[in-house]
Structures are given as structure tokens and as C-alpha cells.
N, CA, C and O of each residue as an XYZ file, in Angstrom:
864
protein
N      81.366     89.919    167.685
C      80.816     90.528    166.470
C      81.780     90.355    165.298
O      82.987     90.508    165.486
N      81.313     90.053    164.146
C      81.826     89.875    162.785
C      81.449     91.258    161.966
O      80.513     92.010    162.238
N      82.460     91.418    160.838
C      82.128     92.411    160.153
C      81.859     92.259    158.795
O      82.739     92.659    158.033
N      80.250     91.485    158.022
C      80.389     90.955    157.085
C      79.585     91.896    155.696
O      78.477     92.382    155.470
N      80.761     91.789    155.082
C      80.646     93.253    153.562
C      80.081     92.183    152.306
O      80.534     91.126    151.865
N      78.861     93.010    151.964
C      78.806     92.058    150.824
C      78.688     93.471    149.359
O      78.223     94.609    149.422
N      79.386     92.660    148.089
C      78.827     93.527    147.081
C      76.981     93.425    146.959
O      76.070     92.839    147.544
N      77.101     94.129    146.125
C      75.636     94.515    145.614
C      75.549     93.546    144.547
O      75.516     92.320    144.653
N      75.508     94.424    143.261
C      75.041     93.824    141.560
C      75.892     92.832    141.895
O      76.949     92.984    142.507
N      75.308     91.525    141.385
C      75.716     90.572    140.962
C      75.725     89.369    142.489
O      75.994     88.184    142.689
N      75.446     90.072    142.961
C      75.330     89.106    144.862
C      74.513     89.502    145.646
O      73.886     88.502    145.995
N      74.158     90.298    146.107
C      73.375     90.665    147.488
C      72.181     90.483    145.824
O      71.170     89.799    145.987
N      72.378     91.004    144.641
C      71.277     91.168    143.952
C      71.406     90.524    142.736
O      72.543     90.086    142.558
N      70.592     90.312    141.807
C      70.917     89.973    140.597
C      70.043     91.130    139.640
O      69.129     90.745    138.910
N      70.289     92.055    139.698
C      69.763     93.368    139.021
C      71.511     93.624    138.436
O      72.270     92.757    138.869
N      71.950     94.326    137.840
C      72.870     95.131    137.364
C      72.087     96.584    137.159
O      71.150     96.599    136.362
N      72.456     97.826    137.872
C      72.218     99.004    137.772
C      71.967     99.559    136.796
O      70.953    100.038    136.288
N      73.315     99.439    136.468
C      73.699    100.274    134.866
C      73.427     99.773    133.520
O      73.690    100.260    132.420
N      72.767     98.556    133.896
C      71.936     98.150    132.611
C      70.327     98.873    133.079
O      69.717     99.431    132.166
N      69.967     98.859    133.857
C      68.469     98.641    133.872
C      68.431    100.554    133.837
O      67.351    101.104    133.627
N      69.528    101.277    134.032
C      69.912    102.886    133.401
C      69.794    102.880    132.527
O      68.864    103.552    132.081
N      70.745    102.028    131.504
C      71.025    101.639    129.879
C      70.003    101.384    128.925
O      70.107    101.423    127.699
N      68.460    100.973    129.992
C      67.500    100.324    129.142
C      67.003    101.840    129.136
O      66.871    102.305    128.004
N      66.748    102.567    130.039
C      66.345    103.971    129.993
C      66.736    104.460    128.919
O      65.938    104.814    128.051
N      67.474    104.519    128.847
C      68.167    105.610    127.744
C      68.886    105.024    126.686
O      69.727    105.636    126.027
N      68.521    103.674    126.487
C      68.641    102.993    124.884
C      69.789    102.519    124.870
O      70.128    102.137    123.750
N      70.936    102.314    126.091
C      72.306    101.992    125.555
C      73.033    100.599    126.234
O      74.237    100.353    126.305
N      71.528     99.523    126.851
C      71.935     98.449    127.483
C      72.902     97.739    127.378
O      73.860     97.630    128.143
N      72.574     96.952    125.909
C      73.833     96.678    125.106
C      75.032     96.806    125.817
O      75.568     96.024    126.603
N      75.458     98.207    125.315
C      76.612     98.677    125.436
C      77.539     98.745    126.951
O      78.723     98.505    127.186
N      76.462     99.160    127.769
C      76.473     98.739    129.146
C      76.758     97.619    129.316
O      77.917     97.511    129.715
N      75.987     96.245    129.146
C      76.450     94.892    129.591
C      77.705     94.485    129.362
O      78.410     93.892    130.178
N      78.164     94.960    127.667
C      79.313     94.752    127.044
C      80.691     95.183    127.980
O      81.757     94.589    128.137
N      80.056     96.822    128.670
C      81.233     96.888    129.398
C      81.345     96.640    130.659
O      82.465     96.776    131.150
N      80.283     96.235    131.476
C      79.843     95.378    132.831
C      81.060     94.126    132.624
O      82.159     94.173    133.175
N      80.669     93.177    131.846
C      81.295     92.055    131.301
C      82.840     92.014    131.246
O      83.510     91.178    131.852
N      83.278     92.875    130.560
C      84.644     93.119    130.177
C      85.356     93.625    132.050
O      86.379     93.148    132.541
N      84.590     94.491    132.609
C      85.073     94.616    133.634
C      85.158     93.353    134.672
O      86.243     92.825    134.915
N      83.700     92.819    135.383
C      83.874     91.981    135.730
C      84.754     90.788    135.508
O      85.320     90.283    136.477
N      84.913     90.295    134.284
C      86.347     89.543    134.538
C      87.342     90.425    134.223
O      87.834     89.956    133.197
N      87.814     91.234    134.450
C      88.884     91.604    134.827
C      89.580     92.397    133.741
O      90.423     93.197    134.147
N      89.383     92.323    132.427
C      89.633     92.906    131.380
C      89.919     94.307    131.136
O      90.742     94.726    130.322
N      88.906     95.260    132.184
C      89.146     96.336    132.384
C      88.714     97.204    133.501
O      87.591     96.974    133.950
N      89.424     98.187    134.046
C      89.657     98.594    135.161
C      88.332     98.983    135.734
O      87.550     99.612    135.021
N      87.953     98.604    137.191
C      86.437     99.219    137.045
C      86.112    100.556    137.081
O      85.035    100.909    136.602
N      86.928    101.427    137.611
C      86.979    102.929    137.784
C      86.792    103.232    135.694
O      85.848    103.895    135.263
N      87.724    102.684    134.862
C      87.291    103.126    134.003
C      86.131    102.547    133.352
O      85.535    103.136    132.450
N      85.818    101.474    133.765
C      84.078    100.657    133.399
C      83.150    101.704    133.469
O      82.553    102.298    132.571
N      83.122    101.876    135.159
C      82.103    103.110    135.570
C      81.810    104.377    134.491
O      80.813    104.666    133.829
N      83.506    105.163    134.660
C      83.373    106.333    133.846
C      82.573    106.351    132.529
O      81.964    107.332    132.104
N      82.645    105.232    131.978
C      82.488    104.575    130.224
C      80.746    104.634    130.185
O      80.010    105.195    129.373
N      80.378    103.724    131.547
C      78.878    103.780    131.621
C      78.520    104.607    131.839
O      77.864    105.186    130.973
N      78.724    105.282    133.265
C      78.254    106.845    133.365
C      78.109    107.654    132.451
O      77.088    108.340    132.502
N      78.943    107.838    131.444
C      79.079    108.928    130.635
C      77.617    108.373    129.303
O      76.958    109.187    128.655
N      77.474    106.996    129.234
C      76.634    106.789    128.416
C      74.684    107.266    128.829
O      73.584    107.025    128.331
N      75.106    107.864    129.744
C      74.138    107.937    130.744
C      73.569    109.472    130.755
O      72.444    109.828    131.106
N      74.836    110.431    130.194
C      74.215    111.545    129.951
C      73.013    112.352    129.472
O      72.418    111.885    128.501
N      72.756    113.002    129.773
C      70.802    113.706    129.898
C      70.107    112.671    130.074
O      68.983    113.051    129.745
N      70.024    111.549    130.394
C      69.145    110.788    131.361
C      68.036    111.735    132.250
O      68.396    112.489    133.154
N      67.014    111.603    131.941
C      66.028    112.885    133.179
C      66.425    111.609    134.348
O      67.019    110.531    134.304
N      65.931    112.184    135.077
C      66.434    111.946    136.761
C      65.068    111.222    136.864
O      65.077    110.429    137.806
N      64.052    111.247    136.274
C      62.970    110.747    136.448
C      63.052    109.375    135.725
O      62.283    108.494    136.108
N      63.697    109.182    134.971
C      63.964    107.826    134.324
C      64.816    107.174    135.230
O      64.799    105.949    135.349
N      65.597    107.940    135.908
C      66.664    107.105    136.749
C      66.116    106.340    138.049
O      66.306    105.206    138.488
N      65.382    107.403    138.463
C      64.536    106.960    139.746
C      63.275    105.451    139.618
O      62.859    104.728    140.522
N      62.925    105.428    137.926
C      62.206    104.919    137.895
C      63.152    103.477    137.261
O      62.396    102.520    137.092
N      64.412    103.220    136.948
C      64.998    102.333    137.012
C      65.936    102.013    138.387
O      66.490    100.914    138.384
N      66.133    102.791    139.430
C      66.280    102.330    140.509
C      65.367    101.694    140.940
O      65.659    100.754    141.680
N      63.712    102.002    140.598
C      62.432    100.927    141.458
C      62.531    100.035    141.310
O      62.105     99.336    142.229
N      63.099     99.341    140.186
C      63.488     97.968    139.613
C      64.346     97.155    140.425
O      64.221     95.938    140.287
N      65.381     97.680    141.429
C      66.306     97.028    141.851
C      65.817     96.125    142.741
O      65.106     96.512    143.669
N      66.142     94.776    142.571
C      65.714     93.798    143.110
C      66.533     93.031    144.389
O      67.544     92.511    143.918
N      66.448     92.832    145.597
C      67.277     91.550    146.099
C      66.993     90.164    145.722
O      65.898     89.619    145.862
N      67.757     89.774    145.370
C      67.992     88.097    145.133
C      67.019     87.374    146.253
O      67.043     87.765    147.420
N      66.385     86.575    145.938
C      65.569     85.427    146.829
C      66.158     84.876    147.887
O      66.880     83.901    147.679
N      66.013     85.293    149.033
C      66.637     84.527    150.452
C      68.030     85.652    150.736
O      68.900     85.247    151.506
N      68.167     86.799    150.208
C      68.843     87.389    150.010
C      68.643     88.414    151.963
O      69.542     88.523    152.797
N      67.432     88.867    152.061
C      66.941     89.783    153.050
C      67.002     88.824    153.903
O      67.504     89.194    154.964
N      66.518     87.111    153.860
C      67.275     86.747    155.011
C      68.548     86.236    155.948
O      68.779     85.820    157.083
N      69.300     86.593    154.540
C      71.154     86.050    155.372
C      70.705     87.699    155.841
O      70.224     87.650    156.973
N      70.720     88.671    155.467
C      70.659     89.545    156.430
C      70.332     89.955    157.506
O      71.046     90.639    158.238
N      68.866     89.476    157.812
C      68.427     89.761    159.072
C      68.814     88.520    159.970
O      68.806     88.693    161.189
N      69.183     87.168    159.414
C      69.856     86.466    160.236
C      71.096     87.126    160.763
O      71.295     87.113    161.978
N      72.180     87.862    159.721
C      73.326     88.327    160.139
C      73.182     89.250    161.324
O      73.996     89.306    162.245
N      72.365     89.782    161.252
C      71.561     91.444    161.793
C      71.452     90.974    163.771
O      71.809     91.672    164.720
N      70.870     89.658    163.786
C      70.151     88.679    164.799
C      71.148     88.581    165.282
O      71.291     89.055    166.409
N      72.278     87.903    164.604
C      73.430     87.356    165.325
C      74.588     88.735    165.870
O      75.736     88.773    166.314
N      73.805     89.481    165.623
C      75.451     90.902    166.170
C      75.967     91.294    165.354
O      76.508     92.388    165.520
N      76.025     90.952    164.685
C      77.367     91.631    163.509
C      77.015     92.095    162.230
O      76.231     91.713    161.362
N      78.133     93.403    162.400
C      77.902     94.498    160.993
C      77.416     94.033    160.081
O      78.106     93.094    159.683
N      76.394     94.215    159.393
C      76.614     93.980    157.912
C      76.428     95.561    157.078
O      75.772     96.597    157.186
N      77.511     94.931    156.174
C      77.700     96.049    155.141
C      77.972     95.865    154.018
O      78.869     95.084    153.698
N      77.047     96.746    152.896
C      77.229     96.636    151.575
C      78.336     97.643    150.728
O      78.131     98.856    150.700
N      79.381     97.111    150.125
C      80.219     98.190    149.905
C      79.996     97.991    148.528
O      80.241     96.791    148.404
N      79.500     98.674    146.759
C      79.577     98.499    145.810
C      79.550     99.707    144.694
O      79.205    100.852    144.989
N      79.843     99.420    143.749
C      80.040    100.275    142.943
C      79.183    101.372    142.479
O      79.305    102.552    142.148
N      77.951    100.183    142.633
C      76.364    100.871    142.236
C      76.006    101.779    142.924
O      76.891    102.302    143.601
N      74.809    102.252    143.022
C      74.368    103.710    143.388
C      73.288    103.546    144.473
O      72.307    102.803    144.474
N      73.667    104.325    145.291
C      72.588    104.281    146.706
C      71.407    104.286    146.539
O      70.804    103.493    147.262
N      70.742    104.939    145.784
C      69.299    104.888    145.502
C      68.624    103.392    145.364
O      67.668    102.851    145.920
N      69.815    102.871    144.101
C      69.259    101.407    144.447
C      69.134    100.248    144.974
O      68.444     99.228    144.947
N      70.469    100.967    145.709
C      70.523    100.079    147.107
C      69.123    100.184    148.150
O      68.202     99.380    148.010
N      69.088    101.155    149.091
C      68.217    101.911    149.940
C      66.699    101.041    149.197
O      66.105    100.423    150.080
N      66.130    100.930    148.009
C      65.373    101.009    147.526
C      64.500     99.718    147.603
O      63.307     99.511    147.823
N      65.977     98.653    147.234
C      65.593     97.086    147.307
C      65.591     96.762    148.748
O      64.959     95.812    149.210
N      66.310     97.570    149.445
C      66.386     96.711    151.126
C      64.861     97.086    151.673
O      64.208     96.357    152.419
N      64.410     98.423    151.130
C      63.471     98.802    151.887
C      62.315     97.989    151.679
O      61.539     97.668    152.579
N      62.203     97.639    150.399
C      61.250     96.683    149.484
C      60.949     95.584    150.498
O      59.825     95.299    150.909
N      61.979     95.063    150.812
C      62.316     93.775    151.570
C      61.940     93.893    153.104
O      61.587     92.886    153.717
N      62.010     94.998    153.653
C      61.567     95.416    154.927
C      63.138     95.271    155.743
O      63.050     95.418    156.962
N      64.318     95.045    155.292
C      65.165     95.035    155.631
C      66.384     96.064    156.021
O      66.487     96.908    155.131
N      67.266     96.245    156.993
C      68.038     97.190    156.459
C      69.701     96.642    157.062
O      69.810     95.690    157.836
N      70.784     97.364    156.589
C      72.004     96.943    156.820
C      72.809     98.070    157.707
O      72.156     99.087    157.943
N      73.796     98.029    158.091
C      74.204     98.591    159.164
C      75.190    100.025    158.168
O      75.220    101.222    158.454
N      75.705     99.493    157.296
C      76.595    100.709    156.310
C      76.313    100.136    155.150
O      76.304     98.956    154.801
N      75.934    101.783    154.234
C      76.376    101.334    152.775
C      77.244    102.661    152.628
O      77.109    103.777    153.130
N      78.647    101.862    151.324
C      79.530    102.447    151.018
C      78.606    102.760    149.051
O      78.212    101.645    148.708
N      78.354    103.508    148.252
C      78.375    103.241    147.083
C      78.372    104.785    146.952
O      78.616    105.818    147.576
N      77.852    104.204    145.488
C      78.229    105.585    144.497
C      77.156    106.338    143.912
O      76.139    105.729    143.579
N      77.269    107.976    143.684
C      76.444    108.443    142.940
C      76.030    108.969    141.759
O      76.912    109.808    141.573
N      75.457    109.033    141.039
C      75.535    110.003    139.337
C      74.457    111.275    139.838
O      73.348    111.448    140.343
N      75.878    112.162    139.200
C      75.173    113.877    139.645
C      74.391    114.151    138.727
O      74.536    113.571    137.650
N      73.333    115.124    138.904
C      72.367    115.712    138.068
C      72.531    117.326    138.006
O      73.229    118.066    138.699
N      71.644    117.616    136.932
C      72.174    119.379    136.821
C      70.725    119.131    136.044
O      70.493    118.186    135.289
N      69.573    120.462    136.492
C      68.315    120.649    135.448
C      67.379    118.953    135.639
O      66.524    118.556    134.848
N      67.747    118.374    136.608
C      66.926    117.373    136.403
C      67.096    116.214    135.038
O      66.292    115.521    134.414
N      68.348    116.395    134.983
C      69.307    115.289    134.062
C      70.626    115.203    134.602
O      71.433    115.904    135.214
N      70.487    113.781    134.011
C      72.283    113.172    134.623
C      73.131    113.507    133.693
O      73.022    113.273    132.490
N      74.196    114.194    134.374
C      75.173    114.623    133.869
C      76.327    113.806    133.107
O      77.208    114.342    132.435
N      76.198    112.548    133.298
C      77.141    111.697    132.424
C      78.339    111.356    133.546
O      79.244    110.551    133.326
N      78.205    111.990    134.584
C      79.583    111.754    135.368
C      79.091    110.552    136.569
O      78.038    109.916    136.630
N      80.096    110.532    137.321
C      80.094    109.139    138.605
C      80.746    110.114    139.817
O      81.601    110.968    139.581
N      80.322    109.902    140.846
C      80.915    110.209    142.334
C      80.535    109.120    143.147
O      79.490    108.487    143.301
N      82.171    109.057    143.835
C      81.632    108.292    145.332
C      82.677    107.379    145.396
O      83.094    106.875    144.353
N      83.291    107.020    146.772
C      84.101    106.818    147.607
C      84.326    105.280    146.918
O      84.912    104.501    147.670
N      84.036    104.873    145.919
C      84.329    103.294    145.261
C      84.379    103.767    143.790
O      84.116    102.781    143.102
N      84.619    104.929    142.946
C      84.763    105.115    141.465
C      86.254    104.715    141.677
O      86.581    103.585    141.313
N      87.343    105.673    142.324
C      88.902    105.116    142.357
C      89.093    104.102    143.702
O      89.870    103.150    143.631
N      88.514    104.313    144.622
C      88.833    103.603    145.796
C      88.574    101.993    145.712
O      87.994    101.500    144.744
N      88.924    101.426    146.511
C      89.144     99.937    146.035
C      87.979     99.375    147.292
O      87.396    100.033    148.154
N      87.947     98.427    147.093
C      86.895     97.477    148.129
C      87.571     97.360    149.711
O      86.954     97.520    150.764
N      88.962     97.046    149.558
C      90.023     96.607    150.281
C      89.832     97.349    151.527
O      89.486     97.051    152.670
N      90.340     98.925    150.621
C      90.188     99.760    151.896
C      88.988    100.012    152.508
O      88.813     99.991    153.726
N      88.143    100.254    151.657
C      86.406    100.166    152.762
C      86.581     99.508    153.712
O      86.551     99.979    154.849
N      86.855     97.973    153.382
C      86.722     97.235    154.549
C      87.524     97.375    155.108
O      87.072     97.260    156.247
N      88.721     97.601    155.206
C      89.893     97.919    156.261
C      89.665     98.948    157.060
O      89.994     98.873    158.244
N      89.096    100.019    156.571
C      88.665    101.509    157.211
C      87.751    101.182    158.065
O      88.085    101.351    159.238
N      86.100    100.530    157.774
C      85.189     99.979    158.246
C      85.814     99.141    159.377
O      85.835     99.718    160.464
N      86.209     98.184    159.352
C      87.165     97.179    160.362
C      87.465     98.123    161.367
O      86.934     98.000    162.471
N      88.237     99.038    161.135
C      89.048     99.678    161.908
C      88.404    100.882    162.943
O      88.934    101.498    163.868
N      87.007    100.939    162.364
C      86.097    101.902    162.825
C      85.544    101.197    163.926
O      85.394    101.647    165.062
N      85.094     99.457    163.298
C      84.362     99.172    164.254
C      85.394     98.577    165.500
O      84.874     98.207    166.553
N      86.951     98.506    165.309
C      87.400     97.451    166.099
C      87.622     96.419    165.806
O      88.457     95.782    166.447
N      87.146     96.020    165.032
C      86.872     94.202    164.529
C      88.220     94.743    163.436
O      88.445     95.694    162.688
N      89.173     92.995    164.065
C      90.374     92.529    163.061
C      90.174     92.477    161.737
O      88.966     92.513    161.505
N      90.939     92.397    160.599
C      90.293     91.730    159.584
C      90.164     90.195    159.674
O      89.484     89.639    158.811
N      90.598     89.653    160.384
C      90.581     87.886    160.285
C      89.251     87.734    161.181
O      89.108     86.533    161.409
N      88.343     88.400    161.706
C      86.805     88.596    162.322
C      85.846     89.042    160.919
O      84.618     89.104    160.983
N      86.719     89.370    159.514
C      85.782     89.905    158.687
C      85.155     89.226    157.420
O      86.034     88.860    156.640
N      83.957     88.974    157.024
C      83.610     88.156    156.107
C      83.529     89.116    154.660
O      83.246     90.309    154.773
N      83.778     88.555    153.389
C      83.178     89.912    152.277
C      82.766     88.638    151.250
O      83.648     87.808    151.029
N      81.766     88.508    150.770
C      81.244     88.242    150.167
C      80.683     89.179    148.381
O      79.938     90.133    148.157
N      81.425     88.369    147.580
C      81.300     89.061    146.074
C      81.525     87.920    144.624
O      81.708     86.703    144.651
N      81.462     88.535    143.836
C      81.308     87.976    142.676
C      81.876     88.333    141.507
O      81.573     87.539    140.616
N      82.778     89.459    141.053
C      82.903     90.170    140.214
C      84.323     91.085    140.663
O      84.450     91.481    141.821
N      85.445     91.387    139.517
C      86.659     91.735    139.852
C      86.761     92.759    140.567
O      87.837     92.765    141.166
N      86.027     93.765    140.807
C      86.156     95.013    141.616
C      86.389     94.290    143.385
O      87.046     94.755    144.317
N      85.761     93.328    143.330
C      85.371     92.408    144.834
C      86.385     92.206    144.912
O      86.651     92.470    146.084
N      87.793     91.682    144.139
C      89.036     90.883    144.757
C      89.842     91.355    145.461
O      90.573     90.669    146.176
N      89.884     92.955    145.389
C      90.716     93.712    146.990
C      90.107     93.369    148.148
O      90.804     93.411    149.162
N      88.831     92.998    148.257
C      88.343     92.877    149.851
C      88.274     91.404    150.456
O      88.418     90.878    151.559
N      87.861     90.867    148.644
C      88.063     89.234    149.004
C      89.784     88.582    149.074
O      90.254     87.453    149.219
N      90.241     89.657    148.928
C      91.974     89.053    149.124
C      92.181     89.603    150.609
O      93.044     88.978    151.226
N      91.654     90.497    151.210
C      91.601     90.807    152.422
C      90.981     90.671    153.837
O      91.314     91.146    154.923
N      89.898     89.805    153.428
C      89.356     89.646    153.997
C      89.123     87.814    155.039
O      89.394     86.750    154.482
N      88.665     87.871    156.339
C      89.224     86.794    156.974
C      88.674     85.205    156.343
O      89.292     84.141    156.357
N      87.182     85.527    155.761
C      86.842     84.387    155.066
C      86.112     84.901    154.327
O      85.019     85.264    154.763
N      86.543     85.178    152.566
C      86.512     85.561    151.309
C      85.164     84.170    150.972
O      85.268     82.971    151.230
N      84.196     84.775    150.444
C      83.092     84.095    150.009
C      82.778     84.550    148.328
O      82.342     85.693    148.189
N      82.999     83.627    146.918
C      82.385     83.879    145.786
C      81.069     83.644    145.727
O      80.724     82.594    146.268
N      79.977     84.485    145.095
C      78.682     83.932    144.964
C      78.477     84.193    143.531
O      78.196     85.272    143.010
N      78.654     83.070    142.976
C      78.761     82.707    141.965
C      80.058     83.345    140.962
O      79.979     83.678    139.780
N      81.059     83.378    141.722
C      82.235     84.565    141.038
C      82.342     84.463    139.426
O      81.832     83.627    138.680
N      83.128     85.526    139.136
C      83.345     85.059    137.826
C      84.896     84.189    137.666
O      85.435     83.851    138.720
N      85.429     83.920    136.644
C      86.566     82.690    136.632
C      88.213     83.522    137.124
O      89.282     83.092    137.557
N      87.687     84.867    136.777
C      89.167     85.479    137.549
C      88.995     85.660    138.885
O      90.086     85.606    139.453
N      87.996     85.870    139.702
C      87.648     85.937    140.857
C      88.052     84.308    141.773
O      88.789     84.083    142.732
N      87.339     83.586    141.088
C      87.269     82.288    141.914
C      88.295     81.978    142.761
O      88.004     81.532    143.871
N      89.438     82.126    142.454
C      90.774     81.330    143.193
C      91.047     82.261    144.257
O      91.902     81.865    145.049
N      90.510     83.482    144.504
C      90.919     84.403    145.549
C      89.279     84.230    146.752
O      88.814     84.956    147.630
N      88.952     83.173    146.284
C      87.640     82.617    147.188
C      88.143     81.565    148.397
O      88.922     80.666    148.080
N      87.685     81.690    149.794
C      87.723     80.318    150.390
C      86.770     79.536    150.258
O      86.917     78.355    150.575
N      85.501     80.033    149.733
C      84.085     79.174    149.571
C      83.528     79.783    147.863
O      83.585     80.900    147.351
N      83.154     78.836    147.506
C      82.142     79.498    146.695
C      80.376     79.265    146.584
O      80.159     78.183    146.040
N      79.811     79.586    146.748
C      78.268     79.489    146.701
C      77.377     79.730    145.493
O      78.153     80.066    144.599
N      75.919     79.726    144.935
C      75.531     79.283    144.177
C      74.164     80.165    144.389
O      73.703     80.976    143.586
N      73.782     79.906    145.306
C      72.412     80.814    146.326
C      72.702     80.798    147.318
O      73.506     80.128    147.966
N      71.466     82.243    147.709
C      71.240     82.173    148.919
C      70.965     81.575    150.209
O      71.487     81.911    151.273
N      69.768     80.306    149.961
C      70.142     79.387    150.295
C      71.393     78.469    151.158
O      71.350     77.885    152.241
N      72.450     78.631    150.192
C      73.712     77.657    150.208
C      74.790     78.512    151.109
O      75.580     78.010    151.908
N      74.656     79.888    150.816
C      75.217     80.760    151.789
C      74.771     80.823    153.381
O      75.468     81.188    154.328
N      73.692     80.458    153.391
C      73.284     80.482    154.766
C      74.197     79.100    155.460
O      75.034     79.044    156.361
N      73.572     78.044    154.544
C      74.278     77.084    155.205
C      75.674     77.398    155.161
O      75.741     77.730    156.344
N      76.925     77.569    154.713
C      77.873     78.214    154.706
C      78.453     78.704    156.024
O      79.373     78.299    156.736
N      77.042     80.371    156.152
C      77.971     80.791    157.461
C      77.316     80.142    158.747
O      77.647     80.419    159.899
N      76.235     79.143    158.340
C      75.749     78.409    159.826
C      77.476     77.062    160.198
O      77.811     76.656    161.310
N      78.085     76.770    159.017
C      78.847     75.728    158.991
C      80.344     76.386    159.757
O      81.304     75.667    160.034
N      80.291     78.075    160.050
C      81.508     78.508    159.847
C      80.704     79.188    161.580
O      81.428     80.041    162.095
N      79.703     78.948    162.198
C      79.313     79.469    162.944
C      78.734     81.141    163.493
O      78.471     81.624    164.595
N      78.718     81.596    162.236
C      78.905     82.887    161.738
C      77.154     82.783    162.105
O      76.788     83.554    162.992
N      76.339     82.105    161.633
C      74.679     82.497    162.637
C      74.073     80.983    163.126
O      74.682     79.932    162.924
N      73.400     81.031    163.474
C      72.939     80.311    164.235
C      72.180     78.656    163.259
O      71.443     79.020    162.343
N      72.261     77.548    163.343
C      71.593     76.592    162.208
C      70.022     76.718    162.066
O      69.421     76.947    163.116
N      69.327     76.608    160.983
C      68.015     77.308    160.741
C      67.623     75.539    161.155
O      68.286     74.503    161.204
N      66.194     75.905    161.396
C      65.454     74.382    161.560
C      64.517     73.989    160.201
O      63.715     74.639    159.530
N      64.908     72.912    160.149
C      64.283     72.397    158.809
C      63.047     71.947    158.579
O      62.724     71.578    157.450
């Protein structure tokens, strides 16, 4: 068994959360602007989060729910999973974003994953409070997967993490074969592969023996 972690926004999906929040409540823009700046690396993601979250305040909870329906998986996305799923081994999503929209897109898909690590925005009165919780606002990717690893048994050199975006480079520096999907340019060099689609990922972990070769 392998233990393979993938981020969310920006890989397992091509939704971004906290924009499709941002469109709710008028402040997309501003959101992408600081999505952007984080992802390459510019600024810290714990304070990215806080910055968005907070733009997020009195949000009704009913707007939120109804921009979590939006969350999409990427095309061919549900099946590196249930291939992964087939072959034995963990899969797990560890990301910044928020469970709801995780849970939401897998279910869409008829799919599901073995752990998700993410994050939540609290409500008070049936509005969001502007704040962030959850075990990835300060915590790093690294340790998820090291903790996770260590839960299941599995080495880290048994562990795959797959990401795209600077919050990803603690797990992709830790991890036994670091996968970019589609990284951004500070990310890339802490990649052993980089990929493009879903698609290309499959072939990937069929090349690395990680599942089984699909028939053409």
C-alpha cells in the first residue's frame, strides 16, 4: 500500500473556493489577487487564508453552501481515484479549502477518498464570521502527511503528494515521489514529475507502477 495526498484547488480540482465565496459576496477580485500572490509564494498562506476569510464576513451561510455546490472535480479527476482506491492505497486530500467543498464534488462524482484533512469558516446567526479554522490555517502540508504516514505505517519514501501551488511544497519536499500538476514556477523544481491532466497523471503513476496500465 501507498499513501497518495493530493491538494484540492488547483489539482484534484480546478474550482478555487474562495473565489467562487468572493463571487457571493462581491469580493472575487480581491480574492484571486490574494490566491495568486500566495500561490507563488509571495505570501504566507496562513496569512492568504486569514485576508480571504475575513473578506468573507456576514456571508449568510446560505450563500456559502450554495457556492460550495459549485465545486467541481477536474475531468478524469474521480478516476485516478478510484483507480488509486482499486489498487490499495490511501488516498488523501490534504488542503487549505473547506470540507464542504470537498465532500460535495467527490460525492457529485460518486466517488470517495480515504481522509480529508481541510479547513473550516465558522458561522454565528447563520453568517460567516470572517474567521478560518482547521488543522492546515498554521499547520503545514508536511506534517499531515508525516502524521498520516505514520498512522497508517507507510514510510514516507511509499508516499506520493501530488500539488500545484506553494502551500503544497512542505509535502512535495517530503514526500517519496513529489508530483506538480500544473505547478506554479516556485513550486516546479521541488517536483519529480510534472503533469498537465488528468489523463497524463494516470499514465504517470501506471509508469511508476503505482496502478495498474489502463487498456486503450
Amino acid at each position: 500500500m501507498r499513501l497518495v495526498a493530493f491538494d484540492f484547488d488547483g489539482t484534484l480540482s480546478d474550482s478555487e473556493m474562495t473565489v467562487l465565496l468572493g463571487e457571493r459576496a462581491g469580493v472575487a477580485d480581491r480574492m484571486a489577487e490574494i490566491t495568486e500572490r500566495a500561490m507563488n509564494d509571495e505570501l504566507s498562506y496562513a496569512e492568504s487564508l486569514r485576508e480571504r476569510a475575513s473578506l468573507l464576513a456576514d456571508l449568510q451561510e446560505s450563500d456559502a453552501e450554495a457556492a460550495f455546490d459549485r465545486v467541481r472535480l477536474r475531468p478524469g479527476a474521480a478516476e485516478v481515484i478510484q483507480r488509486l482506491s482499486d489498487a490499495g492505497h490511501h488516498v488523501a486530500i490534504l488542503t487549505g479549502g473547506f470540507e464542504p467543498g470537498v465532500e460535495r464534488a467527490l460525492k457529485r462524482e460518486g466517488v470517495a477518498v480515504d481522509t480529508i484533512v481541510a479547513n473550516r469558516l465558522p458561522t454565528e446567526n447563520r453568517r460567516l464570521t470572517g474567521g478560518v479554522e482547521g488543522p492546515l490555517v498554521t499547520g503545514t502540508k508536511d506534517d499531515a502527511l508525516e502524521s498520516l504516514a505514520a498512522d497508517l505505517d507507510v514510510p514516507l519514501s511509499r508516499t506520493i503528494a501530488v500539488g500545484d501551488g506553494a502551500n503544497d511544497l512542505p509535502m512535495l519536499e517530503v514526500a517519496g515521489l513529489s508530483i506538480g500538476y500544473l505547478p506554479k514556477p516556485a513550486v516546479r523544481p521541488a517536483c519529480d514529475a510534472v503533469v498537465a491532466s488528468m489523463p497524463r497523471l494516470a499514465k504517470l503513476l501506471e509508469s511508476h507502477n503505482v496502478v495498474r496500465r489502463g487498456t486503450d
